[in-house]
N, C-alpha and C positions, 0 to 999 in steps of 0.2 A: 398242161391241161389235164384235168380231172375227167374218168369215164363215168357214167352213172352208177355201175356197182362198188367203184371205189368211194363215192361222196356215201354211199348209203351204209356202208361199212364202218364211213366215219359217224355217220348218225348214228347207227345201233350203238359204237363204242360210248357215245358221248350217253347215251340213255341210259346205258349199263352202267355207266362211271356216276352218272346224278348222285346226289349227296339228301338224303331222307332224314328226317329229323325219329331219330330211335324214338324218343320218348310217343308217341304218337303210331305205334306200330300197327294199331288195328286201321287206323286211318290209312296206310301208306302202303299195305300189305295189296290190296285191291288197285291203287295208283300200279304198283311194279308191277300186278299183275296184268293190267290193260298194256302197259305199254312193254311187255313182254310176248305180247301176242302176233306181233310182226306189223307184218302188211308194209307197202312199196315206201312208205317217207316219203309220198309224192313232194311234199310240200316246202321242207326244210333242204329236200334234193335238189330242187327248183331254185330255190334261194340261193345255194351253194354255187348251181348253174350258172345264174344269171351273173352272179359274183364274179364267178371265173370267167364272164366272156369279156372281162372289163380289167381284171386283175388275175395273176396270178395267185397270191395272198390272200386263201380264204380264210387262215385258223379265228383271226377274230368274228368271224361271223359264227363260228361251229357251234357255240353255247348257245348266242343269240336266237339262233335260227331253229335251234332244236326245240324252244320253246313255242315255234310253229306246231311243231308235231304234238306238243304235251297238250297245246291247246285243243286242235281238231281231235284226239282220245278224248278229252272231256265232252268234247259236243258225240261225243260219239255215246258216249255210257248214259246219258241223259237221255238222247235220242233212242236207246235201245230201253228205256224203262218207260218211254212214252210211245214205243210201238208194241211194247210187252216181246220184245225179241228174244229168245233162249238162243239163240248162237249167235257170236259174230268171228269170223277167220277161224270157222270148225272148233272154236273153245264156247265152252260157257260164258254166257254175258254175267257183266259183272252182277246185274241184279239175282241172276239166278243163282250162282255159285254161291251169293253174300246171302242180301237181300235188300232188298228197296231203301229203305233206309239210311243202311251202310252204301250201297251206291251212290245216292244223291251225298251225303257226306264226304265223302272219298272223291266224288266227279267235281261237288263244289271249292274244293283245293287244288285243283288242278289248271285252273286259270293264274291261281298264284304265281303258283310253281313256275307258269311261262311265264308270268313278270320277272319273277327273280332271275331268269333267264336270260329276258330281255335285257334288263338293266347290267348289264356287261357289255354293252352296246359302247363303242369308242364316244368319248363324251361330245364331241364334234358333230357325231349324226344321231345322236341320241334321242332327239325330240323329233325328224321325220319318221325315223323305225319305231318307234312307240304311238306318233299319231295314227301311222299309216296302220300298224296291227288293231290299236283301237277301235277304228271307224270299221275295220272289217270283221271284226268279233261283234259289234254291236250288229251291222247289217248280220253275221251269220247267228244271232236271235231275232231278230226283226223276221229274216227267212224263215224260219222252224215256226214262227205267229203263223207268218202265212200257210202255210204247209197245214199246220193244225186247222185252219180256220177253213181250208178248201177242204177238208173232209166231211165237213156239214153245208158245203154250199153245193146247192143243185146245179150250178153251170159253172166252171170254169173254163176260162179261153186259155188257147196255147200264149199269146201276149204276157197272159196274167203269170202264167205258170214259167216261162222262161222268165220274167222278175221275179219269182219271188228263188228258181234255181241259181240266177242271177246275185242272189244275196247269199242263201243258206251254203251254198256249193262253190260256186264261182269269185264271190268273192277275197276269201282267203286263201285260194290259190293265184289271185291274181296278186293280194298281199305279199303273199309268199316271193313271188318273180321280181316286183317294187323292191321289198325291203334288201334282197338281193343285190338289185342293182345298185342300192344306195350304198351297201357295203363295198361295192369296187367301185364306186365313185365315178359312178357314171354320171355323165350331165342330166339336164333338168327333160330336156326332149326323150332320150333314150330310156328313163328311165318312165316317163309314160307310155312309151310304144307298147315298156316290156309289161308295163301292168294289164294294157290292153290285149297285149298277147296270152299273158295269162287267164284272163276274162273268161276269152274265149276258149281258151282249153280247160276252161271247170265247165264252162257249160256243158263241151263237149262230154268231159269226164260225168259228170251226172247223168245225163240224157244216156251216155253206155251203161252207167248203174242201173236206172231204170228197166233198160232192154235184159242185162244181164238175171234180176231176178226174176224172172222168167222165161227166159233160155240160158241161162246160163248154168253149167252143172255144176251140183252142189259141191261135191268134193274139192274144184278149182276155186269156185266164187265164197266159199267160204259159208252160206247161209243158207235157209230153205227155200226153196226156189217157192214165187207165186206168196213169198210174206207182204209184198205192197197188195196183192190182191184181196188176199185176209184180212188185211189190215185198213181197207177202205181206202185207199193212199189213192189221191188226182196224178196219178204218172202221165209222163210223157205219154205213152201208149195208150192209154185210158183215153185220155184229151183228144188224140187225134182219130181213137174209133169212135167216140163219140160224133166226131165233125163229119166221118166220113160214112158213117153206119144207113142202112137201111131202114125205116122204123120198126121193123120187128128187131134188127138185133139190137137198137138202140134203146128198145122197152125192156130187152132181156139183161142190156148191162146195168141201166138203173134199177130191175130187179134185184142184182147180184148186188148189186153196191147199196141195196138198204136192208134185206135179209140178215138178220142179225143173227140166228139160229141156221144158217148154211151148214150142212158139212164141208168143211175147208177144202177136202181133195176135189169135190164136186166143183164150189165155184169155181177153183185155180181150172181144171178142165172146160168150165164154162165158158169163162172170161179167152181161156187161151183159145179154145177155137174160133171164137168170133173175134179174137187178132189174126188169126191165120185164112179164115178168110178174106179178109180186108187186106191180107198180106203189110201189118203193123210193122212186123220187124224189119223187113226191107225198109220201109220208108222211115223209121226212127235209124237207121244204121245211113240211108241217106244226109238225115237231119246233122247226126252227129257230125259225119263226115266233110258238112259245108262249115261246119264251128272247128275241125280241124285247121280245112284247107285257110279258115280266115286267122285262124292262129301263126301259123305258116306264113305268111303274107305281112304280116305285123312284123315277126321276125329279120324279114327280107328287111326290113327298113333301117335295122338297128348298125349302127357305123361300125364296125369290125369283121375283120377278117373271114369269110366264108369258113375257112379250116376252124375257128374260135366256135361256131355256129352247131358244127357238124354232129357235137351232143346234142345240144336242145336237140336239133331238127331228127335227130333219131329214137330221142327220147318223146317227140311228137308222134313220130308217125307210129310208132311202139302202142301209144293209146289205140289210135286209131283199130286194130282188129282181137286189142284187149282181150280175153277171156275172165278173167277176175277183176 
């Protein structure tokens, strides 16, 4: 059995070892630079995971599955030039270091690149692990519509907003745990448990993102704390001070969130005391915690050895009091 720093170990080698087409070096220079900027591998680690709890025999999945990772840095450098973000993991975002341009160029060859990845896939299960990434590449732009399109909408419900994290976030981590499973050749049942399981640990994991940029400190989380504030973003937090608010702090947050000349530090102080009155963070730190325990529980179901489990279930409970 694999620990989780050892499968992430095998991730970074395999990113570092990727094969870059020279002739094309201003295009690729920005690719190696995003994915040389770290961050956990949640997702191709996941996949490795789920692998080893069915097989010992991960190497054919190692290329495939790294191609999880090349794809979530593409959604990520697009996402950062559509919230106009200057940091992400304490580096400059690719738009700012390049420029806009060069970002969307460089982000848009980056879904390739996880094809050609993909397409190493043993020819056997080659058509589930490519449907299964598809559908969930397509839901994680379906998600980012939504996302955008709640920044101009006057009411969003938590309902609305856990589908649409349900797609943008949750989705290709729960890919991630599927395609996994199909690489150790798990049956047809277990291998839904484990996408379910995954489901619900991106919910979880998003709903901690949310909380994190805003308590969470810069130096660990990587970014400027109070950017979804700035940035008019329907968070988790937002939704539920909204539902829970008084009318006056409820006139004060929809002041904040259509001011378009705010000084930033002000709103971020505005917005945060009228969560910390309502005491937000506890109850979004609850929310996540029932998307844990239901992660957990999915887990329980899957036919192998408790001892096989004892990564996931550690690499679960690890999210749960997250700081980055």
């Amino acid at each position: 059995m694999y620990n989780q720093s050892a499968l992430k170990k095998i991730i970074d080698k395999a990113l570092v070892n990727l094969a870059y087409n020279a002739e094309a070096e201003k295009l690729m220079e920005p690719v190696r630079y995003v994915l040389s900027m770290g961050g956990k591998r949640i997702r191709p680690v996941l996949a490795l995971m789920t692998c080893n709890l069915f097989s010992d025999k991960i190497d054919d999945a190692v290329i495939p599955v790294t191609g999880l990772e090349i794809f979530h840095n593409f959604t990520l450098v697009h996402d950062d030039i559509m919230d106009q973000a200057l940091m992400r993991r304490n580096m400059q975002t690719v738009h700012s270091k390049w420029n806009v341009n060069q970002a969307i160029l460089s982000g848009d060859v980056m879904p390739f690149i996880s094809y050609e990845c993909l397409l190493q896939t043993p020819s056997q299960i080659l058509s589930p692990v490519l449907k299964t990434f598809t559908r969930a590449a397509m839901d994680v732009c379906i998600g980012q519509q939504m996302d955008m399109d709640f920044e101009k909408s006057a009411v969003v419900t938590q309902d609305e907003y856990l589908r649409m994290i349900e797609l943008k976030t949750a989705a290709l981590i729960a890919a991630s745990a599927k395609i996994g499973a199909i690489f150790g050749g798990a049956e047809e049942r277990e291998i839904e448990i484990l996408y379910e399981f995954g489901r619900n640990l991106g919910l979880a994991f998003q709903i901690q993102d949310d909380l994190l940029d805003v308590y969470g400190d810069v130096k660990t989380f990587g970014k400027i704390s109070g950017g979804d504030i700035v940035a008019d973003k329907k968070t988790f937090l937002f939704i539920k001070a909204m539902e829970i608010a008084n009318t006056e702090q409820r006139k004060i947050l929809k002041e904040q969130y259509t001011q378009q000349t705010q000084n930033a530090e002000d709103k971020i102080r505005i917005v945060t005391d009228i969560y910390n009155q309502l005491n937000i963070k506890s109850l979004t730190e609850n929310i996540a915690d029932d998307y844990i325990n239901a992660s957990l529980k999915f887990l329980e179901k899957v036919s192998v050895s408790q001892e096989r489990k004892e990564e996931l279930i550690q690499m679960t409970t690890s999210l749960a009091g997250r700081n980055h």
